[in-house]
Biotite code that builds the C-alpha atoms (Angstrom):
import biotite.structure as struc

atoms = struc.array([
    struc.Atom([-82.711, -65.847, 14.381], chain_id="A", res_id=1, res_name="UNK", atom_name="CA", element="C"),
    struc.Atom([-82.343, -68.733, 11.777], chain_id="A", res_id=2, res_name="UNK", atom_name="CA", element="C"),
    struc.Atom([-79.328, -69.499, 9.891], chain_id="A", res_id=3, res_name="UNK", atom_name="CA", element="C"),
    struc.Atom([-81.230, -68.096, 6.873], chain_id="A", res_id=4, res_name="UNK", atom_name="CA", element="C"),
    struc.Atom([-82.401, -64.980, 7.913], chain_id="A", res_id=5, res_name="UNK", atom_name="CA", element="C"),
    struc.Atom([-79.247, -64.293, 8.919], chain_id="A", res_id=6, res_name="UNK", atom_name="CA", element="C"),
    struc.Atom([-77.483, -64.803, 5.716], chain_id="A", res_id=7, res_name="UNK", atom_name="CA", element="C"),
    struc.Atom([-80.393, -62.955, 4.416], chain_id="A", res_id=8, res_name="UNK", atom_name="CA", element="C"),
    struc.Atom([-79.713, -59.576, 6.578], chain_id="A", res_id=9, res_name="UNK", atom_name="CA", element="C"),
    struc.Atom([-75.904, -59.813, 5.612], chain_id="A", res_id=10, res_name="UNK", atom_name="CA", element="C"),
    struc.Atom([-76.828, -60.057, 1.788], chain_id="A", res_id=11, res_name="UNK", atom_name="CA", element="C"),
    struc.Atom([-78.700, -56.700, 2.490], chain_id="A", res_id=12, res_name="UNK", atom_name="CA", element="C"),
    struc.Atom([-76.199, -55.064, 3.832], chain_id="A", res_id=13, res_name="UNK", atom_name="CA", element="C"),
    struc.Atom([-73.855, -56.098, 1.354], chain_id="A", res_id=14, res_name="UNK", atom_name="CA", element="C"),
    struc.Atom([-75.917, -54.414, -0.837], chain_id="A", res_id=15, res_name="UNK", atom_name="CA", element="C"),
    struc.Atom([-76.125, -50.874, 0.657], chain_id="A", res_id=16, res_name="UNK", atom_name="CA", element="C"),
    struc.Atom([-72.738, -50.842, 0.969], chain_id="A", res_id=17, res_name="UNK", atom_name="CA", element="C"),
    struc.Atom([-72.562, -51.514, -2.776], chain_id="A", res_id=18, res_name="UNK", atom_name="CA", element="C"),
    struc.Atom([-75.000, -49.059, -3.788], chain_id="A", res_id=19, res_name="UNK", atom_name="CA", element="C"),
    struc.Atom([-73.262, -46.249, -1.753], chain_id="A", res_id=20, res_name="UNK", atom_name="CA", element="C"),
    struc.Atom([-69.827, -47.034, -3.258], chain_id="A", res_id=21, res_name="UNK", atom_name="CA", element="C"),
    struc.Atom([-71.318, -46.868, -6.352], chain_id="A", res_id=22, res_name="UNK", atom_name="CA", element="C"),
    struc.Atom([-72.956, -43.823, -6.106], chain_id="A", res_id=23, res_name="UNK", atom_name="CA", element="C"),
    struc.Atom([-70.000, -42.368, -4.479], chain_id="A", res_id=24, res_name="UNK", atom_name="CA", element="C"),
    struc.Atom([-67.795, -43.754, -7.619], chain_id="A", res_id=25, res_name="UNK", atom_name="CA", element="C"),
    struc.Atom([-70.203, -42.447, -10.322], chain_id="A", res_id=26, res_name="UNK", atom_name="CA", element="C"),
    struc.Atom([-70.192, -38.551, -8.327], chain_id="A", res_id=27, res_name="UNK", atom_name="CA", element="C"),
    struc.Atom([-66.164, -38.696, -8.727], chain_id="A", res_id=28, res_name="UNK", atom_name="CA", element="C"),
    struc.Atom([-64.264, -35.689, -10.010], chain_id="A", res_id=29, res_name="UNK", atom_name="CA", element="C"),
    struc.Atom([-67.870, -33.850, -9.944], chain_id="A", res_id=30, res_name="UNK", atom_name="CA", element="C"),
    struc.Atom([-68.624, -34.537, -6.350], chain_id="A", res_id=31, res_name="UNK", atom_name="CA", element="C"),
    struc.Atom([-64.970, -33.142, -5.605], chain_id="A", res_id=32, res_name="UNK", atom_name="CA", element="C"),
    struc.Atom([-64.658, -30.066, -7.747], chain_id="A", res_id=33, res_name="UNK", atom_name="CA", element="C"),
    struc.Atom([-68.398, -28.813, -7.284], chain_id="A", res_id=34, res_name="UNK", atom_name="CA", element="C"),
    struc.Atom([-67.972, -28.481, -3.798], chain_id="A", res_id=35, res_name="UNK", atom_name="CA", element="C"),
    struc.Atom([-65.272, -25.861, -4.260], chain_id="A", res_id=36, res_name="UNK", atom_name="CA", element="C"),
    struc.Atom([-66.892, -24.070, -7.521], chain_id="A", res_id=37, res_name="UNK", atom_name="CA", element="C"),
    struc.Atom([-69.945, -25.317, -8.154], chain_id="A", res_id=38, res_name="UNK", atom_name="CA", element="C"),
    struc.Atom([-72.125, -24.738, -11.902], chain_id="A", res_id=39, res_name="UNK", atom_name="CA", element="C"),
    struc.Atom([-69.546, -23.053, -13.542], chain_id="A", res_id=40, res_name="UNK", atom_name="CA", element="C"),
    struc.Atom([-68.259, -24.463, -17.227], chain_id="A", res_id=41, res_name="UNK", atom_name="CA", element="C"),
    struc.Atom([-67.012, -28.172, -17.789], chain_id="A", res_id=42, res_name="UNK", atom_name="CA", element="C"),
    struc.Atom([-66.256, -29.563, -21.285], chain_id="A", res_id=43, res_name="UNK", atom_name="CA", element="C"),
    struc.Atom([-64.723, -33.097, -22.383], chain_id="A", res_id=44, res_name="UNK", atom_name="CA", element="C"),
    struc.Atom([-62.696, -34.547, -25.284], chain_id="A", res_id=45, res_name="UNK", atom_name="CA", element="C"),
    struc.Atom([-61.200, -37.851, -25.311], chain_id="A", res_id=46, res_name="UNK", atom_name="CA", element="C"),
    struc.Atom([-59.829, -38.143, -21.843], chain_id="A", res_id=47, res_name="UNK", atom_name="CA", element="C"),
    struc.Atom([-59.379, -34.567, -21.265], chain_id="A", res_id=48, res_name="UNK", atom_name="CA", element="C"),
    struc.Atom([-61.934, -33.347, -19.054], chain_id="A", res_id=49, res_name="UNK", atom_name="CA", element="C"),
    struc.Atom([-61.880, -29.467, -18.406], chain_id="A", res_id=50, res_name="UNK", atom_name="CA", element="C"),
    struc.Atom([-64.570, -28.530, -15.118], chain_id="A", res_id=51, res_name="UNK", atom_name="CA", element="C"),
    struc.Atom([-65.010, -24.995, -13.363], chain_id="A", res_id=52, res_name="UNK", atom_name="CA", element="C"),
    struc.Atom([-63.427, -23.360, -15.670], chain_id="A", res_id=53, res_name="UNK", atom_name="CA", element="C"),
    struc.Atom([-63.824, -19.381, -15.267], chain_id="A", res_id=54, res_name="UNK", atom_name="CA", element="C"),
    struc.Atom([-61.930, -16.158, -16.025], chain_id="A", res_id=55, res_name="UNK", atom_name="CA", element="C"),
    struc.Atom([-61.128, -13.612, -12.817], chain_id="A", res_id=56, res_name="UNK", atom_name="CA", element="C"),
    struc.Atom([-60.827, -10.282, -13.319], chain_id="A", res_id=57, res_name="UNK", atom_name="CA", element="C"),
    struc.Atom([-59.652, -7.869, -10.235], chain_id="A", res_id=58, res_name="UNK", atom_name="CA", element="C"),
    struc.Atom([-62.078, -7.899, -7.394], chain_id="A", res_id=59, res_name="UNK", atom_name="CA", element="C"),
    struc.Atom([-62.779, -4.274, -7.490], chain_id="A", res_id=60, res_name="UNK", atom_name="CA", element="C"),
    struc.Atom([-65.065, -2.850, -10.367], chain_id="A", res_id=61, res_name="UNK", atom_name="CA", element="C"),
    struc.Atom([-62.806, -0.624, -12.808], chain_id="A", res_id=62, res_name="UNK", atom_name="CA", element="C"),
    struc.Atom([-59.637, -1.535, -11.625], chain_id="A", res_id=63, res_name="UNK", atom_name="CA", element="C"),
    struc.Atom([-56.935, -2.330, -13.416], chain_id="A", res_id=64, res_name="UNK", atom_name="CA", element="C"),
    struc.Atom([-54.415, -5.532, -13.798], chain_id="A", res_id=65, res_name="UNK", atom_name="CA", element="C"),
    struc.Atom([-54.159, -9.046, -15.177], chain_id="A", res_id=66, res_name="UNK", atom_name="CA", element="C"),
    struc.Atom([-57.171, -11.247, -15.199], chain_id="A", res_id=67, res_name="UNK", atom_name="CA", element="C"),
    struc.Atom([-56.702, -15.063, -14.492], chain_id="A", res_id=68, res_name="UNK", atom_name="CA", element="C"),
    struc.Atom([-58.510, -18.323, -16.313], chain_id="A", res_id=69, res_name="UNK", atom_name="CA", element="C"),
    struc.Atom([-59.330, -20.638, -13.061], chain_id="A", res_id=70, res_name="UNK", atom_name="CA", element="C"),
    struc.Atom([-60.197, -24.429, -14.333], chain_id="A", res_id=71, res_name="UNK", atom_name="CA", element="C"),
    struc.Atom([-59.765, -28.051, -13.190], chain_id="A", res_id=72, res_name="UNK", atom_name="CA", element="C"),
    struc.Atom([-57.789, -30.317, -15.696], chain_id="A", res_id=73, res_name="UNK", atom_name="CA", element="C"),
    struc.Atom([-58.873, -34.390, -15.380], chain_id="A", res_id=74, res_name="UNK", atom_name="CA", element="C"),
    struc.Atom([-56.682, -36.420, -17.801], chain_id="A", res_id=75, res_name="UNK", atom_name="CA", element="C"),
    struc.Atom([-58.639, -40.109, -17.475], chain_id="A", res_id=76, res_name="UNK", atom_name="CA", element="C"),
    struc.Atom([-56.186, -41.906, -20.125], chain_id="A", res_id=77, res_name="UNK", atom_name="CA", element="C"),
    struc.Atom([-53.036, -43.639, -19.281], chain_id="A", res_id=78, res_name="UNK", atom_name="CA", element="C"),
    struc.Atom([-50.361, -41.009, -20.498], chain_id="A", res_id=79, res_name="UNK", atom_name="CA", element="C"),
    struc.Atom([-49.458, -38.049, -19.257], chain_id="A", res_id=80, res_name="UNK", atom_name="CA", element="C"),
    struc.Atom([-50.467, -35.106, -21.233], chain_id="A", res_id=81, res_name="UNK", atom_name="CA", element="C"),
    struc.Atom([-49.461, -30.986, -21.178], chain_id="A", res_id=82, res_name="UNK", atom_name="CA", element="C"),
    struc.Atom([-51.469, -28.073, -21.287], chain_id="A", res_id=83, res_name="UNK", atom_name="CA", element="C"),
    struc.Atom([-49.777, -26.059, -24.501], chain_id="A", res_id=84, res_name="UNK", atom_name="CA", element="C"),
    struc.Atom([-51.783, -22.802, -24.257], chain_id="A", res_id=85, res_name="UNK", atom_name="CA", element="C"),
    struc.Atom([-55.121, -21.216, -23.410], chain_id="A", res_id=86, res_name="UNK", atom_name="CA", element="C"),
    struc.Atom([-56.614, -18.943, -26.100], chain_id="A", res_id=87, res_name="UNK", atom_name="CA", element="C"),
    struc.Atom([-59.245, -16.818, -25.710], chain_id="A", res_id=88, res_name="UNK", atom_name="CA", element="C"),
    struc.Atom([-61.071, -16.313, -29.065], chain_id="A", res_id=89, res_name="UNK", atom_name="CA", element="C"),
    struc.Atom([-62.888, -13.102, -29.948], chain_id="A", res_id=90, res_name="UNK", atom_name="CA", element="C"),
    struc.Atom([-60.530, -11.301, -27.510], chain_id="A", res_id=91, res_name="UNK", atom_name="CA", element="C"),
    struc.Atom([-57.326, -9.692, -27.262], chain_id="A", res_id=92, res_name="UNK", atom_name="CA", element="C"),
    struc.Atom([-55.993, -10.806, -24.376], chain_id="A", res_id=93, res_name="UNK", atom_name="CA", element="C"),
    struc.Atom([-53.004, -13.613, -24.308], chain_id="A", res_id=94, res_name="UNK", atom_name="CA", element="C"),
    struc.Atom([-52.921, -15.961, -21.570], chain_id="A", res_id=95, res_name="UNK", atom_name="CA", element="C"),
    struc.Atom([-49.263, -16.711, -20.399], chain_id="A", res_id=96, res_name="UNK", atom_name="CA", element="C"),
    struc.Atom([-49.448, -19.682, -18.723], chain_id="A", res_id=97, res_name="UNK", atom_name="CA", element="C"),
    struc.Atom([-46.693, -20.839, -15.741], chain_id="A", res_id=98, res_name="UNK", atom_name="CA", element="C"),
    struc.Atom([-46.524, -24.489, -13.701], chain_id="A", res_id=99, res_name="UNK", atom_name="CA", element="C"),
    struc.Atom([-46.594, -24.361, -10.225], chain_id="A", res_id=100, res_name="UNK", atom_name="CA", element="C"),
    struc.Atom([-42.804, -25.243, -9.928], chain_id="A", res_id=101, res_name="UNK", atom_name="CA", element="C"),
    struc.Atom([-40.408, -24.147, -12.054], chain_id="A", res_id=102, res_name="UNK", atom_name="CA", element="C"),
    struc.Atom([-40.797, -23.470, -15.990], chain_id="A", res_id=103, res_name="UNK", atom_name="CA", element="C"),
    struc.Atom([-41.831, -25.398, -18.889], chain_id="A", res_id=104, res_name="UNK", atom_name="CA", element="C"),
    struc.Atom([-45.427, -26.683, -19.591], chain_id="A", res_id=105, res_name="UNK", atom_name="CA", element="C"),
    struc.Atom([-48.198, -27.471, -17.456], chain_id="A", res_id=106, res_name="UNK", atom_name="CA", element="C"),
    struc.Atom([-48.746, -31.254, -17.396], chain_id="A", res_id=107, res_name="UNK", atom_name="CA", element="C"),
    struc.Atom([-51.515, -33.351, -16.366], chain_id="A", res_id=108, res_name="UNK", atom_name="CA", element="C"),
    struc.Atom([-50.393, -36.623, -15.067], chain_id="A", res_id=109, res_name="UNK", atom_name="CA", element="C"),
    struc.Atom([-52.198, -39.776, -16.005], chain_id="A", res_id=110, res_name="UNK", atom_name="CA", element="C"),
    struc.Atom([-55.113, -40.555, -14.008], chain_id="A", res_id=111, res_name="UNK", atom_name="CA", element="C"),
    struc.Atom([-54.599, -37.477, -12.466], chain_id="A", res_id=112, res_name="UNK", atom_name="CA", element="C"),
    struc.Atom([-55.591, -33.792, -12.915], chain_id="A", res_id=113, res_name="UNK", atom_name="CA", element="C"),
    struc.Atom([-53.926, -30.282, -12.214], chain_id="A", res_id=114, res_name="UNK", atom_name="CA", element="C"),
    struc.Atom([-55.711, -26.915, -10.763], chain_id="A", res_id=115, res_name="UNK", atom_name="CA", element="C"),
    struc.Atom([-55.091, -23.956, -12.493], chain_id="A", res_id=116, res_name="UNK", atom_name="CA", element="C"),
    struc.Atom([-55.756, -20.590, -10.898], chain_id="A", res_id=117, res_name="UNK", atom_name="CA", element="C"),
    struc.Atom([-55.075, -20.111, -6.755], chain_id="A", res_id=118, res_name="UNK", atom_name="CA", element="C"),
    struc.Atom([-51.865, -20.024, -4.461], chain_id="A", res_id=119, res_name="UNK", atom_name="CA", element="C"),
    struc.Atom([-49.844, -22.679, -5.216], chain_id="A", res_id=120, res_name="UNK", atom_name="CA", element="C"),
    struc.Atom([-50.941, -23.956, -8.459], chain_id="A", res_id=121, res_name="UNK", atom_name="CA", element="C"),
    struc.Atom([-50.402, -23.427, -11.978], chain_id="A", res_id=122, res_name="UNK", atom_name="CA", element="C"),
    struc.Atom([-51.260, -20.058, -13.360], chain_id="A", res_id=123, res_name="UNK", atom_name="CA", element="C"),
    struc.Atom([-52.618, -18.492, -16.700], chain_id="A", res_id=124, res_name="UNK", atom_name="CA", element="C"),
    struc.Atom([-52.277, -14.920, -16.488], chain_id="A", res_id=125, res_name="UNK", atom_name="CA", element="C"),
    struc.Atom([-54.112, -12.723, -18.902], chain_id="A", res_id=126, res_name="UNK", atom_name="CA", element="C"),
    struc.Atom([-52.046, -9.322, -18.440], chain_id="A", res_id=127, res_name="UNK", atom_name="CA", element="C"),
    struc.Atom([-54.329, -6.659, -20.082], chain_id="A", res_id=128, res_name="UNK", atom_name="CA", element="C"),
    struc.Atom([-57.448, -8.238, -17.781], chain_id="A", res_id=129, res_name="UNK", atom_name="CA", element="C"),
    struc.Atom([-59.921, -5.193, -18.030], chain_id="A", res_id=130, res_name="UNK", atom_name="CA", element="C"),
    struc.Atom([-59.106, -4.899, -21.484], chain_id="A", res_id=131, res_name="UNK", atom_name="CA", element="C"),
    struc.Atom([-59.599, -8.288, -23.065], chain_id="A", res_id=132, res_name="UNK", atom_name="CA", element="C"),
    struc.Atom([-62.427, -9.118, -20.767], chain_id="A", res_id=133, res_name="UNK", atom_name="CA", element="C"),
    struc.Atom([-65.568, -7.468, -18.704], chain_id="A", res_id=134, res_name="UNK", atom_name="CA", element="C"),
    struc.Atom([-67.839, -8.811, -15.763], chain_id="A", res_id=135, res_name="UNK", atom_name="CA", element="C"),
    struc.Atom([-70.610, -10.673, -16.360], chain_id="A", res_id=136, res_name="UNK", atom_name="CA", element="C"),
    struc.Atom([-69.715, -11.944, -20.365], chain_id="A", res_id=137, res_name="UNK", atom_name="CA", element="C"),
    struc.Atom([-69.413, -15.567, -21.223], chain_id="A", res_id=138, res_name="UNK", atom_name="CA", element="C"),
    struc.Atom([-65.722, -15.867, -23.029], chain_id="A", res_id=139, res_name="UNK", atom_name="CA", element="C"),
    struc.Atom([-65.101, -18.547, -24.593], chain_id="A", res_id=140, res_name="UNK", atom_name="CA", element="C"),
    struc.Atom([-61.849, -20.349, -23.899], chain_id="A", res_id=141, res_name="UNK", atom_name="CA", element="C"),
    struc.Atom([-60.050, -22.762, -25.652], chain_id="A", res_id=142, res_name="UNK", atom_name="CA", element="C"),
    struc.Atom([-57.524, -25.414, -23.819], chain_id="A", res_id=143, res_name="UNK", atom_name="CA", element="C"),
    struc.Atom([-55.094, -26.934, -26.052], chain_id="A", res_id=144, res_name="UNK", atom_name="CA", element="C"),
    struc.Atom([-53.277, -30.356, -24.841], chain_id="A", res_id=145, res_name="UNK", atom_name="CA", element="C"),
    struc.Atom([-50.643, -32.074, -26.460], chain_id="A", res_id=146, res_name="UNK", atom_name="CA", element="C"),
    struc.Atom([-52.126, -35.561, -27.695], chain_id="A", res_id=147, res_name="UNK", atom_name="CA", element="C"),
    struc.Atom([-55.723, -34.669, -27.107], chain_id="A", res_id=148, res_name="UNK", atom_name="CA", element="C"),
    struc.Atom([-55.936, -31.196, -29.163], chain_id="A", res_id=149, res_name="UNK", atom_name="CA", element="C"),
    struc.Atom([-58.146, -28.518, -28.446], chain_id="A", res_id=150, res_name="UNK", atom_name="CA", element="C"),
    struc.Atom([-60.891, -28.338, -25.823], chain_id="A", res_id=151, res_name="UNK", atom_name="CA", element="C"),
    struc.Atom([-63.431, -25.944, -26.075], chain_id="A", res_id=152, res_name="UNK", atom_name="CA", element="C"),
    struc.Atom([-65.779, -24.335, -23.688], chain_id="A", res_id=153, res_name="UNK", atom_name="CA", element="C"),
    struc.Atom([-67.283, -20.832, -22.758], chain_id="A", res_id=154, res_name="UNK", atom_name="CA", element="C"),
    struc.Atom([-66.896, -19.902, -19.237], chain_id="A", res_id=155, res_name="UNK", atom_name="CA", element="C"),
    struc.Atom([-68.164, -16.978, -16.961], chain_id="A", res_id=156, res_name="UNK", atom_name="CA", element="C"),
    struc.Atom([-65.930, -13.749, -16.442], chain_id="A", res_id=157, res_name="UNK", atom_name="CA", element="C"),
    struc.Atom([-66.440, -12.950, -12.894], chain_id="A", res_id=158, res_name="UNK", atom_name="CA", element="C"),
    struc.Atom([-64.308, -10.575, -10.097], chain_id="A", res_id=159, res_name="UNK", atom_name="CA", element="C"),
    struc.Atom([-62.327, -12.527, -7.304], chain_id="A", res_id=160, res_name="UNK", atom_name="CA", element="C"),
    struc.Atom([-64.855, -11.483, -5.075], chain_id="A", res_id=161, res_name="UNK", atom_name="CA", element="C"),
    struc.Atom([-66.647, -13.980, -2.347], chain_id="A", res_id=162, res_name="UNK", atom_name="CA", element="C"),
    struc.Atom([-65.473, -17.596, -2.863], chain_id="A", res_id=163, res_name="UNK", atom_name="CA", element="C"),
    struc.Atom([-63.428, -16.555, -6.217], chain_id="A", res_id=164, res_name="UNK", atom_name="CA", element="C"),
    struc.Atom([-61.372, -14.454, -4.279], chain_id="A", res_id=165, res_name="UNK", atom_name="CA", element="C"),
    struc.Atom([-58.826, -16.936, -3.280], chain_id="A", res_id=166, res_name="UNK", atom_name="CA", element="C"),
    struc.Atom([-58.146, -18.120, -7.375], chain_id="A", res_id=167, res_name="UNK", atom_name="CA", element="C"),
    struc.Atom([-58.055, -14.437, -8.608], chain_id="A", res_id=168, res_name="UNK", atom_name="CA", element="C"),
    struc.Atom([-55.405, -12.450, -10.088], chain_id="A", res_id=169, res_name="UNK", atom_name="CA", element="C"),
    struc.Atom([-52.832, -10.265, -7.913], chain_id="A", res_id=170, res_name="UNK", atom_name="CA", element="C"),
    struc.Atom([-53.528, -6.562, -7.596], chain_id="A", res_id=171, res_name="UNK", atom_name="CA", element="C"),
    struc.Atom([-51.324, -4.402, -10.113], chain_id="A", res_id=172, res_name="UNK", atom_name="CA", element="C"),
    struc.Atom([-48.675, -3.119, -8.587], chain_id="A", res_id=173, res_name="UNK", atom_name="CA", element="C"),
    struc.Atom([-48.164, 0.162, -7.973], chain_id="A", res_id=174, res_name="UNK", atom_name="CA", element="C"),
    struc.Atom([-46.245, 2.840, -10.344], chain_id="A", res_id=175, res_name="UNK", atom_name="CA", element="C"),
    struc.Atom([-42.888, 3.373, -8.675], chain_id="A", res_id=176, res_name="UNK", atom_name="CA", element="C"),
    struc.Atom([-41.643, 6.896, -7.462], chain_id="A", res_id=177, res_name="UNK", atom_name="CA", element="C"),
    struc.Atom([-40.218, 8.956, -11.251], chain_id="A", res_id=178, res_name="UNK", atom_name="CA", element="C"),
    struc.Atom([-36.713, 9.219, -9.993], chain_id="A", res_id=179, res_name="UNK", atom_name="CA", element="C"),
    struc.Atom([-34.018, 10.447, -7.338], chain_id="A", res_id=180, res_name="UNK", atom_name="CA", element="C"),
    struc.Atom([-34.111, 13.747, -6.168], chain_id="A", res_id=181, res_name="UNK", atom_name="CA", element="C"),
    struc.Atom([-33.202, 16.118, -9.248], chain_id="A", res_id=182, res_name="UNK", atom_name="CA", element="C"),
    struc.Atom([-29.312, 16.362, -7.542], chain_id="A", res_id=183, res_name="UNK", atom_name="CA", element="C"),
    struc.Atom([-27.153, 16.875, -5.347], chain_id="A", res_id=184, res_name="UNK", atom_name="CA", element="C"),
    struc.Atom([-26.408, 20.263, -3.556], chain_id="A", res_id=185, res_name="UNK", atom_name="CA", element="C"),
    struc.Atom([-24.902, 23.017, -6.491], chain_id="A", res_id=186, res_name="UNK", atom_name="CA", element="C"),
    struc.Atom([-21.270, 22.446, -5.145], chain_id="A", res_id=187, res_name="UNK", atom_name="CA", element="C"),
    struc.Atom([-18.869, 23.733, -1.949], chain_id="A", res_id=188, res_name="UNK", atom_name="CA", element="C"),
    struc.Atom([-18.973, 27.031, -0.476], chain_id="A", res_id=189, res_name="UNK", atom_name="CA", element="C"),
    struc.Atom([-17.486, 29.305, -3.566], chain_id="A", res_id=190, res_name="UNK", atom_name="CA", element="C"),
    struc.Atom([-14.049, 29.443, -1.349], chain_id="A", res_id=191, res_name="UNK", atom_name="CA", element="C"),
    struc.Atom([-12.018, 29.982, 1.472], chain_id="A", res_id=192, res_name="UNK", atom_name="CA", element="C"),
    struc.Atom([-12.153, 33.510, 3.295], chain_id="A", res_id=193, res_name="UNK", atom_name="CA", element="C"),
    struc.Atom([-10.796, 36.326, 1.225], chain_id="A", res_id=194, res_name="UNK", atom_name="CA", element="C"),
    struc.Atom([-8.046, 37.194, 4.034], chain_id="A", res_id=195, res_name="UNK", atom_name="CA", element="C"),
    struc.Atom([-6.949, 37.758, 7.285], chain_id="A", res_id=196, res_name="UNK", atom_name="CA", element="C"),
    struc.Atom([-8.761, 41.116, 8.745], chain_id="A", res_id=197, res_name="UNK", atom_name="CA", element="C"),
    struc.Atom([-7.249, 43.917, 7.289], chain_id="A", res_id=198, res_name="UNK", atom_name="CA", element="C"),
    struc.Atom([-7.819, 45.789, 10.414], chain_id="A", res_id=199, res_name="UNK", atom_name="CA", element="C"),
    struc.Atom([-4.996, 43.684, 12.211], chain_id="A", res_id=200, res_name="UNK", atom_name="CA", element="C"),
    struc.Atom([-2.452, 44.303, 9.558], chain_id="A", res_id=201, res_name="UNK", atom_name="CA", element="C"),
    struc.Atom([-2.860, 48.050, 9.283], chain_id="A", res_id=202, res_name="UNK", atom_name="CA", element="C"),
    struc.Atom([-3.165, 48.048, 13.282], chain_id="A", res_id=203, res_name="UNK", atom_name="CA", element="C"),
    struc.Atom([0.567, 46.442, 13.422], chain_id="A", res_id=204, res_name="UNK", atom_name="CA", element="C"),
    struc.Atom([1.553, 48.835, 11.084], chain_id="A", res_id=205, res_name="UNK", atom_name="CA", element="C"),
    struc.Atom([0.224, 51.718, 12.818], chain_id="A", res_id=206, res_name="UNK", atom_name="CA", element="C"),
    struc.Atom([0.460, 50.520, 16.019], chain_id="A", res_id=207, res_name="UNK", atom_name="CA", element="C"),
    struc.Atom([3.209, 50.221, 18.194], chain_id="A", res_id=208, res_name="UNK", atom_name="CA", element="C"),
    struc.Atom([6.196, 52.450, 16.907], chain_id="A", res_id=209, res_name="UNK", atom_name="CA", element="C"),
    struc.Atom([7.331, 55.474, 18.524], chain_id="A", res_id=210, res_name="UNK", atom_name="CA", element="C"),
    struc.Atom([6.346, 58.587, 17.066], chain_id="A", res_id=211, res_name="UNK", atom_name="CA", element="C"),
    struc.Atom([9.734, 59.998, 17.107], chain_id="A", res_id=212, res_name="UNK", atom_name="CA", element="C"),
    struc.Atom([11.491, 56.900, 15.047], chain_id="A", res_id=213, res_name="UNK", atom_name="CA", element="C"),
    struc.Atom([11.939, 57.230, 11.812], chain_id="A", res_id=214, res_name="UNK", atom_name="CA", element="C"),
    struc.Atom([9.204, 57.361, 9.269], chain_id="A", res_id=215, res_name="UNK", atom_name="CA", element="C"),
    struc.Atom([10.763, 54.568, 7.081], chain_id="A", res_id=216, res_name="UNK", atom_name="CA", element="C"),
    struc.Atom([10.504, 51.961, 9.637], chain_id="A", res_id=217, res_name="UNK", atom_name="CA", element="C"),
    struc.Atom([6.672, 52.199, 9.523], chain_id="A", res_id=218, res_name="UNK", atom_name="CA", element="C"),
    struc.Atom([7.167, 52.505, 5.959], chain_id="A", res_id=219, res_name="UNK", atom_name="CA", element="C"),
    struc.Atom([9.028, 49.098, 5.828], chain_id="A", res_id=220, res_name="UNK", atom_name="CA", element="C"),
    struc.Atom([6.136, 46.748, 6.159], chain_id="A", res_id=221, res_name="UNK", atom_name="CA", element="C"),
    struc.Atom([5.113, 45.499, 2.801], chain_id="A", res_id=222, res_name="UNK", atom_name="CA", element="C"),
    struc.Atom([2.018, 47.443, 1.817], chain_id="A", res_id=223, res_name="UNK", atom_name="CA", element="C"),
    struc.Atom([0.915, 44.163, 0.029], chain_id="A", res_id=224, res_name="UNK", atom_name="CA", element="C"),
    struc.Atom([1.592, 41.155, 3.013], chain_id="A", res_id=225, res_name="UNK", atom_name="CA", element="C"),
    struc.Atom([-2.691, 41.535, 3.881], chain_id="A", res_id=226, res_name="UNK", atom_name="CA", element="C"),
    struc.Atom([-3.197, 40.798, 0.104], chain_id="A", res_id=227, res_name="UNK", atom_name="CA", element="C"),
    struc.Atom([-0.288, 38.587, -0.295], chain_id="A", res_id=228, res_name="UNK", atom_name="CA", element="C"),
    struc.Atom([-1.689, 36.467, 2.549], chain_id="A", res_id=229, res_name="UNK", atom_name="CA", element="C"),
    struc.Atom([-5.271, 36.196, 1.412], chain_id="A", res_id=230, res_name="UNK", atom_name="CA", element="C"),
    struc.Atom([-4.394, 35.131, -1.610], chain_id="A", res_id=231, res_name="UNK", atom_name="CA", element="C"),
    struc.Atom([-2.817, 31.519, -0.114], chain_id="A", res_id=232, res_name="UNK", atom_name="CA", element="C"),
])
């Protein structure tokens, strides 16, 4: 092969590898976050951009708990920025929103991005789910950063069912038991035997003396010592 053909088959290559940098460059956050959730909503503002965004309900139909909003935050400037709140407008529900460490507000790193919604990310909880949101609606929700302001979108309200399972809410717990057992046993036996048998006192009293002593000595046993002694 000449020296020029062989520059010119190294130029071409060049070039492919160009074009599929570039293409893989231009798919970028899309390429990454469709793959896990694809056409679902995605608004931008500034450098804020807000993809897959959705609200979760509980997977089974009628059942109640907290509902979730799920979303992708890109922050494309060059300062960090923090997710103040979620609203959802037209509904009642209030979103409380919780970093994946720690407390204090959700931040999106420059040149970065945060998940929101599944095990070990950030969370926005909307606690009255089933009430402030139904399957199948569009909500719109509104995501409100600190430099950039408020980004806007409507997203799909959907049950953590099939591949939204894994970023839905947690089940409501269940009611715990009404109390202790209403009490304890009424209280001790109501006391100690009433006596010794009478039976054994009267015996020794009528037992063993001769007939012919004197009536007194029978006589002399306390009538009262089987009382007396029940009463201790």
């Amino acid at each position: 092969m000449s020296r020029s053909l062989r520059r010119g088959a190294l130029a071409a290559t060049a070039i492919v590898f160009s074009i599929a940098s570039l293409a893989a460059c231009g798919a970028g956050q899309d390429a990454q976050t469709l793959q896990i959730k694809p056409d679902n909503a995605a608004a931008t503002k500034g450098e804020i951009e807000v993809q897959n965004a959705l609200v979760i309900t509980q997977g089974q139909k009628g059942e109640k708990g907290p509902a979730v909003v799920s979303a992708t935050v890109f922050n494309n400037g060059t300062k960090a920025e923090t997710v103040d709140s979620i609203t959802l407008p037209g509904s009642k529900g209030k979103v409380a929103l919780k970093p994946a460490e720690g407390s204090g507000k959700v931040t999106v790193p420059a040149l970065g991005y945060v998940v929101i919604g599944g095990k070990g990310n950030a969370s926005a909880v909307i606690e009255d789910g089933a009430a402030a949101v139904r399957d199948g609606e569009v909500q719109k929700v509104v995501f409100q950063l600190s430099s950039t302001g408020g980004v806007e979108l409507e997203a799909f309200v959907v049950p953590a069912t099939g591949p939204y399972a894994p970023f839905g809410p947690t089940a409501a717990p269940a009611a715990a038991p009404s109390g202790s057992p209403s009490g304890s046993p009424s209280g001790a036996p109501s006391g100690s035997p009433s006596g010794s048998p009478s039976a054994g006192a009267s015996g020794a009293a009528a037992g063993a003396t001769p007939s012919g002593s004197p009536s007194g000595a029978a006589a002399g046993t306390p009538s009262g010592s089987p009382s007396h002694s029940a009463g201790h």
